[in-house]
VEXLUM-342183 format. One record per residue (C-alpha): x, y, z. Coordinates in Angstrom, 1 decimal, always signed. Example, Ala and Ser with C-alpha at 12.3 -4.5 7.8 and 13.67 -1.06 7.14 Angstrom:
BEGIN
+--------+--------+--------+
:     c1 :     c2 :     c3 :
+--------+--------+--------+
:  +12.3 :   -4.5 :   +7.8 :
:  +13.7 :   -1.1 :   +7.1 :
+--------+--------+--------+
***
This chain:
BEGIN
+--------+--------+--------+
:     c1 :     c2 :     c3 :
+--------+--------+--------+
:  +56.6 :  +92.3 : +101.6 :
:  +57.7 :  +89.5 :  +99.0 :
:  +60.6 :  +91.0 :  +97.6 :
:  +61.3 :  +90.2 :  +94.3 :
:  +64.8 :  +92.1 :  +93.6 :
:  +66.7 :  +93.7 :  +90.6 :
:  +69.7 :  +94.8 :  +90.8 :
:  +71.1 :  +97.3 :  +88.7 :
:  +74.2 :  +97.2 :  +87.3 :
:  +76.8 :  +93.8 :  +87.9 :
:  +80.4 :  +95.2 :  +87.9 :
:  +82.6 :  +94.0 :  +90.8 :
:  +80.2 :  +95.2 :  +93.8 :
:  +77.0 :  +94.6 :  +91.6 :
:  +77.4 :  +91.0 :  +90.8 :
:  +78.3 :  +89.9 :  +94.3 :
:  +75.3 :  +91.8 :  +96.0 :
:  +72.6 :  +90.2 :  +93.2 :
:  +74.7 :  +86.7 :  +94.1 :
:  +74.3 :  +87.3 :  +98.3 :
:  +70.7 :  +88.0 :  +97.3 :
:  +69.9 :  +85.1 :  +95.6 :
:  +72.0 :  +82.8 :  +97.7 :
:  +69.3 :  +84.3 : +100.5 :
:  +66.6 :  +82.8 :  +98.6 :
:  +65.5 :  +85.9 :  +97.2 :
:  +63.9 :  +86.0 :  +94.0 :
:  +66.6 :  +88.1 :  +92.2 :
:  +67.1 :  +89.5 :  +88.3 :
:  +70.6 :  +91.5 :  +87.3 :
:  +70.5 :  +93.8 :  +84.6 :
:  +73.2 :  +95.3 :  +83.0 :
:  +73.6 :  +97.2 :  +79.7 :
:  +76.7 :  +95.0 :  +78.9 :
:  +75.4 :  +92.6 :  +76.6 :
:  +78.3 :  +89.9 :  +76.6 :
:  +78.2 :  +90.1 :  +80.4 :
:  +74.6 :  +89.1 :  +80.4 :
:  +75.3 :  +86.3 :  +77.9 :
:  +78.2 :  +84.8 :  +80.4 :
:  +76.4 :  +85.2 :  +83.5 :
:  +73.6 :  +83.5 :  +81.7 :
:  +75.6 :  +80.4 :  +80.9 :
:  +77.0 :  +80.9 :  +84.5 :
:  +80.6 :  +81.8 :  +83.4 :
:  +82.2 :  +84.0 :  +86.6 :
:  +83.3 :  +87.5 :  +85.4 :
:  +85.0 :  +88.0 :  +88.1 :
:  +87.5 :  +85.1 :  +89.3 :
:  +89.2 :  +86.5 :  +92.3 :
:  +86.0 :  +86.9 :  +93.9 :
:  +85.4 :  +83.8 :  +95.9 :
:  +81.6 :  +82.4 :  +96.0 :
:  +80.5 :  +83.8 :  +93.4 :
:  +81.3 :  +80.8 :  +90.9 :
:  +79.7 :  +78.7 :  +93.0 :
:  +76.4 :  +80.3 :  +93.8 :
:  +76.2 :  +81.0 :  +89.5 :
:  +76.3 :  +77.6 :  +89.3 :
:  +73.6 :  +76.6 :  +92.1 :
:  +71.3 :  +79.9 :  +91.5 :
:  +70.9 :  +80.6 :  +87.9 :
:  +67.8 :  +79.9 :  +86.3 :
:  +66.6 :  +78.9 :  +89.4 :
:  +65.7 :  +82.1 :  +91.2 :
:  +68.9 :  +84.3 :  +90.0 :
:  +68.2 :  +85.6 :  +86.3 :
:  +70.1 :  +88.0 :  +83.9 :
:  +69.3 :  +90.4 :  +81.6 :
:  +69.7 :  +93.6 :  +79.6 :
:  +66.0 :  +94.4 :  +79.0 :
:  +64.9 :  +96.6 :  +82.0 :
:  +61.2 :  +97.4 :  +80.8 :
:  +61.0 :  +93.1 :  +81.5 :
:  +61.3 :  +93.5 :  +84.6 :
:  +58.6 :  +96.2 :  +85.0 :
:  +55.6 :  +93.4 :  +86.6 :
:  +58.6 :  +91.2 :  +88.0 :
:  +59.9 :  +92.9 :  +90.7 :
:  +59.3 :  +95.1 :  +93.5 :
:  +62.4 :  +96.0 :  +94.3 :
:  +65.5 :  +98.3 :  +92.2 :
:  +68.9 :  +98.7 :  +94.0 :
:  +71.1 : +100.7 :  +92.0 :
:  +74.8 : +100.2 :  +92.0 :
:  +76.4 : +101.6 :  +89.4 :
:  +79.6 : +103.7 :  +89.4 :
:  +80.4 : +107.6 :  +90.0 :
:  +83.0 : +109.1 :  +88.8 :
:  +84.8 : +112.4 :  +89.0 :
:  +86.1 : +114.4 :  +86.1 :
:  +89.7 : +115.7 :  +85.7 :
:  +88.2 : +119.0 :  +87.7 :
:  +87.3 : +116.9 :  +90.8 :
:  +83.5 : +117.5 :  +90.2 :
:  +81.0 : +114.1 :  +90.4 :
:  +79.9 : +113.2 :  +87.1 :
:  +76.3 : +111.6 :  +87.6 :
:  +75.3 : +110.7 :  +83.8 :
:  +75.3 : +106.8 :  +84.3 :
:  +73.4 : +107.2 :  +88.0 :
:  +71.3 : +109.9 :  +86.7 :
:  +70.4 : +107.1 :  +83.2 :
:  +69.8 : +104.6 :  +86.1 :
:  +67.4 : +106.7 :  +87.9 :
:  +65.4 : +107.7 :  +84.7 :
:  +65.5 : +104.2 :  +83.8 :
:  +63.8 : +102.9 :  +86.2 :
:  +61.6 : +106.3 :  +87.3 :
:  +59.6 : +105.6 :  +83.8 :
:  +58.6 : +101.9 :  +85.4 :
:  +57.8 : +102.9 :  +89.0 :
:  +54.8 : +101.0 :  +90.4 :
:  +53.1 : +102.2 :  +93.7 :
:  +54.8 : +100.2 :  +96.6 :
:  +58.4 :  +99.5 :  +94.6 :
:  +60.9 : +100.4 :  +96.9 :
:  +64.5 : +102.1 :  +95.0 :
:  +67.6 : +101.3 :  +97.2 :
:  +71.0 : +103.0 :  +96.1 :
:  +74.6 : +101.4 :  +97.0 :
:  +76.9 : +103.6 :  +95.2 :
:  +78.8 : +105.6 :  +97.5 :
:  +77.8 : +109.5 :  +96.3 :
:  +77.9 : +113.2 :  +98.1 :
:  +75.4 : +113.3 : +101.1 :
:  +71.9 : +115.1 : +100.4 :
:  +72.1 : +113.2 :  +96.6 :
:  +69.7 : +110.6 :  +97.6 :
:  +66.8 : +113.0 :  +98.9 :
:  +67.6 : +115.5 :  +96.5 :
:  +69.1 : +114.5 :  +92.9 :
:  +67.8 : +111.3 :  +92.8 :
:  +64.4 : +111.7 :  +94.5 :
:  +63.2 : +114.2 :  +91.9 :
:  +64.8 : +112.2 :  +88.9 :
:  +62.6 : +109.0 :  +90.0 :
:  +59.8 : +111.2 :  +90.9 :
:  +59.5 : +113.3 :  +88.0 :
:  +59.7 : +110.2 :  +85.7 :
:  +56.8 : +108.5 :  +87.5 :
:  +54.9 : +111.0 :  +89.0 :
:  +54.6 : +108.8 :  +92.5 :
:  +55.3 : +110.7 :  +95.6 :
:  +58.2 : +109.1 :  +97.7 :
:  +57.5 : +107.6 : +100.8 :
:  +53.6 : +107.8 : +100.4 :
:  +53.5 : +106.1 :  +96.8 :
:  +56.8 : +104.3 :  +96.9 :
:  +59.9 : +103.4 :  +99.1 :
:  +62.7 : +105.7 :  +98.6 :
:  +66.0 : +104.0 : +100.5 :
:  +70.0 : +103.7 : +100.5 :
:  +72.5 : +102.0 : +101.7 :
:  +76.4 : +102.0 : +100.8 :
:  +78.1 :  +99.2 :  +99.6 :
:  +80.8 :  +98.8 : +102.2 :
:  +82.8 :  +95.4 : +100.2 :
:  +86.3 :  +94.9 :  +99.2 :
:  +87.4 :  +92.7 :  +96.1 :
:  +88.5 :  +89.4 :  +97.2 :
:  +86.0 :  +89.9 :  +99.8 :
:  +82.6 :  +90.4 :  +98.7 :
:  +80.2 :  +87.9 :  +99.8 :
:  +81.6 :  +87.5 : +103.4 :
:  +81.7 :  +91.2 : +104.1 :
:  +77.5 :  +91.2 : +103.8 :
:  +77.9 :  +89.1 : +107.4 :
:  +80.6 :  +90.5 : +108.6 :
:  +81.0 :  +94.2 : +108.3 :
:  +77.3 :  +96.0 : +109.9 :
:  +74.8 :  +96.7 : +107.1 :
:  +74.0 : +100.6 : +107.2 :
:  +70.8 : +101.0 : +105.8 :
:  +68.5 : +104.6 : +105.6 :
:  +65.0 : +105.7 : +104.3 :
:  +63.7 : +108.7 : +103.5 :
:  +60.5 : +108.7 : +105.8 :
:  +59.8 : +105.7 : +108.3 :
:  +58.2 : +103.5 : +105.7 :
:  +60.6 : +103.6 : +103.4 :
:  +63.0 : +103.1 : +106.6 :
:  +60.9 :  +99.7 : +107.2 :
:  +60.7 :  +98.5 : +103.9 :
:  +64.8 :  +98.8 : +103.1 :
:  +65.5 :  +97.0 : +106.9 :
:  +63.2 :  +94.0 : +106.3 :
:  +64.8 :  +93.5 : +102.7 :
:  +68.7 :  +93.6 : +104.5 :
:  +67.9 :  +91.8 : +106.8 :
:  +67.0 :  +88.9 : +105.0 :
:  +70.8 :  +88.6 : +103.5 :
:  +73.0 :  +90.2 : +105.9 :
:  +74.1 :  +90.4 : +109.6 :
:  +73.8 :  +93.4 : +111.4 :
:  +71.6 :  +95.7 : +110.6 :
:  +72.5 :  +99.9 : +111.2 :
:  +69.8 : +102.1 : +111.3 :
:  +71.4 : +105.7 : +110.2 :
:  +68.8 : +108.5 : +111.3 :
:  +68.5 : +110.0 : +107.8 :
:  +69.6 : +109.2 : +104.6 :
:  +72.8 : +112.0 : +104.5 :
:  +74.0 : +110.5 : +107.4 :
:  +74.2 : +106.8 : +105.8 :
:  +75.4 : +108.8 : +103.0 :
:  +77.9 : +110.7 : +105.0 :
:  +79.2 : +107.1 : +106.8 :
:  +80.5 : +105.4 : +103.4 :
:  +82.3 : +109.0 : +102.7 :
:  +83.9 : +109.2 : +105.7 :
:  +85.0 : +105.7 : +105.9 :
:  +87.0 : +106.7 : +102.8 :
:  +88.2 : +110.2 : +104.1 :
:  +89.5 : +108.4 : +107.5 :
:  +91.8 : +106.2 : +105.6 :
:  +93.0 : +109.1 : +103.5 :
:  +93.8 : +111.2 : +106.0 :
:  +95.9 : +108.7 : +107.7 :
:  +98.1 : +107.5 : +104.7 :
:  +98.8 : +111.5 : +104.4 :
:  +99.9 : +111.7 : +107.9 :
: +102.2 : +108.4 : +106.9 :
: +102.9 : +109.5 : +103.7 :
: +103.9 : +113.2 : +105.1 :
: +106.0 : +111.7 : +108.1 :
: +108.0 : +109.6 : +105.1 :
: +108.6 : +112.7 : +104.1 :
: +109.8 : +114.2 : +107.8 :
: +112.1 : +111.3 : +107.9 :
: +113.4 : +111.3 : +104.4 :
: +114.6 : +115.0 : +105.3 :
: +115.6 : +114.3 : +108.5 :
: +117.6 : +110.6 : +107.6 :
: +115.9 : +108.9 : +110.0 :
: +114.6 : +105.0 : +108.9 :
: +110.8 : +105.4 : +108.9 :
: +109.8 : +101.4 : +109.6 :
: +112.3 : +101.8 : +112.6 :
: +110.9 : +105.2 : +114.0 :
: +107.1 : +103.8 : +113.1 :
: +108.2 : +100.6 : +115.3 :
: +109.5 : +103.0 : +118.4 :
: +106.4 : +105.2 : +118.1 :
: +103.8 : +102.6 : +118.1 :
: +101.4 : +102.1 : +121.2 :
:  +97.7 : +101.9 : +121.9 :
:  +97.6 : +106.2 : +120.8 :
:  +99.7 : +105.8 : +117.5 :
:  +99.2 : +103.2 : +114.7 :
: +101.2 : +104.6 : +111.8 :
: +100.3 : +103.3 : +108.3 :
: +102.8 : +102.1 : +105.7 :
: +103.6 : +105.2 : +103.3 :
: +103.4 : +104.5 :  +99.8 :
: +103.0 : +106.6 :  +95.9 :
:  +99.9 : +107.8 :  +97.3 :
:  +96.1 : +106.0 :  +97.4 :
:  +94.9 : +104.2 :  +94.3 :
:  +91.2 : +102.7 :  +93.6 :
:  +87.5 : +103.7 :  +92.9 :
:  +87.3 : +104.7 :  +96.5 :
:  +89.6 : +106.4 :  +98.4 :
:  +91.2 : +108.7 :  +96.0 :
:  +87.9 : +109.3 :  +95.2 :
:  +85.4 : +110.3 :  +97.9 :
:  +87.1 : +113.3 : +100.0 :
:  +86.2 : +115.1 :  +96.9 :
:  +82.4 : +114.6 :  +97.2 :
:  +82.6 : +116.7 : +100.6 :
:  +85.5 : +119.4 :  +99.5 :
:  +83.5 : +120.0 :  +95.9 :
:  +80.3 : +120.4 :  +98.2 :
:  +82.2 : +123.0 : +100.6 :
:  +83.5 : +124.8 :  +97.8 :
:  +80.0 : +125.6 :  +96.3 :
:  +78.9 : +126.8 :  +99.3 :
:  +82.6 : +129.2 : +100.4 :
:  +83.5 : +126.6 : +103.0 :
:  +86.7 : +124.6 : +103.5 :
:  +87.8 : +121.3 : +104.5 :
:  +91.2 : +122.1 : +105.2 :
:  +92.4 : +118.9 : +106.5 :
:  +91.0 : +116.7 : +103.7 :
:  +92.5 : +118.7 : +101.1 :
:  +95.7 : +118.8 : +103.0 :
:  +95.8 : +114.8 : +102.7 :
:  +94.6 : +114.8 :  +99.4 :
:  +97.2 : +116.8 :  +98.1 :
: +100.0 : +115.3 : +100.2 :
:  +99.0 : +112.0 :  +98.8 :
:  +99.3 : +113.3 :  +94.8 :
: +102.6 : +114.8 :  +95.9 :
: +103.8 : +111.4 :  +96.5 :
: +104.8 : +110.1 :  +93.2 :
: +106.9 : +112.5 :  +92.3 :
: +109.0 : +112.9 :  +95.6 :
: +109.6 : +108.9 :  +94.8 :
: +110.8 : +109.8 :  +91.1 :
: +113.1 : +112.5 :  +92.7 :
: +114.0 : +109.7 :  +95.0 :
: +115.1 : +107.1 :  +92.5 :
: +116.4 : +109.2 :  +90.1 :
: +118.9 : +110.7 :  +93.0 :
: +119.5 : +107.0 :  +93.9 :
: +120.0 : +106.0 :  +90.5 :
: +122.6 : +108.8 :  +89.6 :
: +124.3 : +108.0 :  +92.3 :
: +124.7 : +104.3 :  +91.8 :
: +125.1 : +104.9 :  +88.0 :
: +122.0 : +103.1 :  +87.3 :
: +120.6 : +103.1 :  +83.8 :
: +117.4 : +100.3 :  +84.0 :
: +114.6 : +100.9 :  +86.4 :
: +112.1 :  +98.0 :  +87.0 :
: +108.5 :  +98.9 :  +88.8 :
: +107.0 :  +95.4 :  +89.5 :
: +102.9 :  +95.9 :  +89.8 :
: +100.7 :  +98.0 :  +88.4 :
:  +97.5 :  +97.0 :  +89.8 :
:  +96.0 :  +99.5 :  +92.6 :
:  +96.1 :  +96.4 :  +94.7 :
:  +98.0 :  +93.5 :  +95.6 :
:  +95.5 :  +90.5 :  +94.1 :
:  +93.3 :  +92.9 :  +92.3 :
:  +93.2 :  +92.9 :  +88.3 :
:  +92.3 :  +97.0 :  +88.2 :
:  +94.1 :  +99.8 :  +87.4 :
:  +91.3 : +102.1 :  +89.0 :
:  +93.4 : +105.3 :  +89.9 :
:  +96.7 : +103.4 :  +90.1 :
:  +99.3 : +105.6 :  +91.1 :
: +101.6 : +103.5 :  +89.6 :
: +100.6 : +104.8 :  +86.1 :
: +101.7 : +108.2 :  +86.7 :
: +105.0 : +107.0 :  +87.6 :
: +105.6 : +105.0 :  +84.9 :
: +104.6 : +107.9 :  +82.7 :
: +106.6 : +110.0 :  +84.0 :
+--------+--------+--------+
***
């Protein structure tokens, strides 16, 4: 298959995939609904600055075989290939809010040709690919997946600061939902990335990004909890965590809790699919609510510390969710501030 690729939507994880694409050789379009976005990418001006290689493969790829726009229906006879990559968010309830993948979907349902292949990247609840998102694309083209055209995903697994090295160095996990589908999605990957990850069905790829998210959760809440043993306990915690550590315990730094898109983010997809269904993922919404807890034990802290000490000014240096990144994505700094 000649792939000819669009990907849509160019925020932080978007732009960098459609830039590893094209840096592969790969005939590649971007489309976004932004329209000054398209304008600067177009005139090869790097959204994103702390995201190293993607200036220079703007400035070596565009017009060339890397284009931009914010006209899908274009792109209808151009390509052959859609990988969406576009956000989901939760609302205040904890419940995934689908309207901009669900828009995606229709969007690019009403142009399906036989033998297009649709690829999704944003990390969502397993079962949404096969389900949700199956029905959207094939209600709006009235193909059949797998028979008529490739139905595929594969989670974005990239840090900021690290985009465009982590398609060689992290394995790609890539699923289909029958074996030609499964084909079609492991040729295109494997064109611009390392090592290539099978996952037997689509919910387990699915289930993989999640989980990456939920590990790391669950182990700032232990930290973040054992802060807490200390603090009651006054015992130093960086001096215990030094004494404890050996090949069978790694503790992590504790901290206000876990800010970004991601990690705050994705135990919910699995507790809000238990819940529907009367079952409960204790541990996950143990850490989940140990981490919340943790801004205001520290404003307990400090204001202890500070009425003791006859403080009156309070600095809080940062506000970003991470040390380099220019986000305030779930920052649990904000809440502090606040309050």
């Amino acid at each position: 298959m000649d792939y000819k690729v669009c990907v849509v939507g160019l925020g932080h994880a978007g732009l960098p995939l459609a830039c590893v694409i094209a840096n592969a050789g790969i005939e590649t379009y971007g489309y976004d609904i932004d329209n000054k976005k398209i304008e600067s990418l177009t005139n090869k001006i790097n959204p994103i600055p702390e995201e190293p290689g993607v200036k220079e493969i703007l400035a070596a790829r565009v017009n060339k075989n890397l284009f931009f726009t914010n006209n899908l229906q274009e792109l209808k006879d151009k390509v052959n290939t859609y990988i969406i990559i576009v956000p989901l968010f939760i609302s205040e309830n904890k419940v995934p809010d689908f309207s901009i993948l669900d828009n995606a979907y229709t969007a690019v349902g009403k142009q399906l040709k036989k033998g297009d292949l649709v690829v999704l990247e944003t990390t969502v609840p397993p079962k949404t690919t096969e389900t949700r998102f199956k029905t959207i694309l094939e209600k709006n083209s009235g193909l059949s997946a797998d028979r008529d055209f490739y139905l595929a995903y594969s989670p974005e697994r990239i840090m900021t600061g690290y985009s465009i090295s982590r398609y060689k160095e992290f394995p790609k996990v890539v699923s289909g939902y029958e074996k030609n589908s499964e084909n079609a999605v492991k040729a295109l990957y494997a064109k611009f990335c390392g090592i290539i990850y099978p996952a037997k069905t689509i919910r387990e790829a699915e289930l993989i990004k999640v989980v990456e998210g939920v590990y790391r959760d669950i182990n700032v809440g232990i930290a973040n909890e054992l802060y807490k043993v200390c603090d009651f306990y006054d015992v130093d915690y960086n001096h215990m965590k030094a004494g404890a550590k050996h090949q069978y315990c790694n503790l992590l730094d504790p901290g206000l809790g876990v800010s970004g898109h991601c990690i705050p983010v994705y135990p919910w997809f699995v507790i809000y699919h238990g819940f529907q269904n009367d079952v409960h993922f204790n541990l996950m919404s143990s850490a989940r609510e140990v981490n919340d807890s943790m801004v205001d034990f520290f404003i307990s802290k400090i204001l202890r510390l500070s009425l003791n000490n006859k403080i009156k000014t309070i600095g809080i240096v940062g506000l970003g969710y991470r040390e380099g990144v220019n986000s305030l994505a779930y920052a649990r700094s904000i809440p502090l501030v606040k309050k």
